[in-house]
C-alpha positions, 0 to 999 in steps of 0.5 A, a space after each residue: 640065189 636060185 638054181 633054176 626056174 619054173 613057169 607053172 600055168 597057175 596059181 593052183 599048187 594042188 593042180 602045178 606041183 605034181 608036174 614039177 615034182 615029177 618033172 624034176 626027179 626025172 631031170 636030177 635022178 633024185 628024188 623029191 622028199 619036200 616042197 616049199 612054197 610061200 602060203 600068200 602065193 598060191 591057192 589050194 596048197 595041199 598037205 601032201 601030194 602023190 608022186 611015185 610010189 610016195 606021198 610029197 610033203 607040202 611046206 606052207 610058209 609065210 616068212 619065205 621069198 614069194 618068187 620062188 619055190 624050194 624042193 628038197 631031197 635026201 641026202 643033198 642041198 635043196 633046190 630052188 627055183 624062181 616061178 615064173 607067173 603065170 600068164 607071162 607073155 611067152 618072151 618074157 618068160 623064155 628071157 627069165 627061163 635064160 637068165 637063170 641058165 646063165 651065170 646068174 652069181 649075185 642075182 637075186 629073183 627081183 634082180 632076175 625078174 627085172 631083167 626079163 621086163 617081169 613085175 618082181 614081186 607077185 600078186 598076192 592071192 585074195 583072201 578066202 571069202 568068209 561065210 555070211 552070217 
């Protein structure tokens, strides 16, 4: 189940996620102590990030849904949020960004991601290329 979602404009999380972070702590009025993301779906995943006033921790997984991201705050119940990939079509982004408004109780991400005519699971980033030698 996720409790909204994000479009970000790349796979790039050190270049996205201070946007979002910033973006969801004026929404909630809360603010954001974590982020979670799954290791395989993103590129240049920093330790930490700066937000305001503070340094953001950056959780790396691999046993994680790709599809979404989770922020977590002091004091209250995580927030997650379905990604939306980047270079979607505008429509179909704005239909995913529609359905997680609604009541979607029983939907999961591919479920939700199907429904806006979306691939359900994301490219997998390629491997870091090694050195020669």
């Amino acid at each position: 189940m996720v409790d909204g979602a994000w479009w970000p404009g790349s796979r790039d999380a050190a270049a996205e996620l201070p946007a979002l972070v910033a973006a969801v702590d004026q929404r909630l009025g809360r603010t954001t102590l974590r982020v979670g993301v799954h290791q395989d779906a993103w590129r240049r995943i920093p330790r930490r990030l700066p937000a305001r006033g503070r340094q953001v921790r950056v959780g790396w997984f691999r046993h994680t849904d790709p599809r979404v991201i989770t922020l977590s705050f002091a004091g209250g119940e995580p927030v997650v949020l379905l990604v939306i990939p980047p270079g979607t079509a505008a429509g179909a982004a704005e239909a995913a960004l529609r359905l997680t408004v609604q009541d979607t109780a029983g939907l999961t991400p591919e479920g939700i991601l199907t429904l806006a005519s979306l691939p359900a699971h994301p490219p997998r980033r390629a491997p870091a290329a090694r050195p020669a030698g």
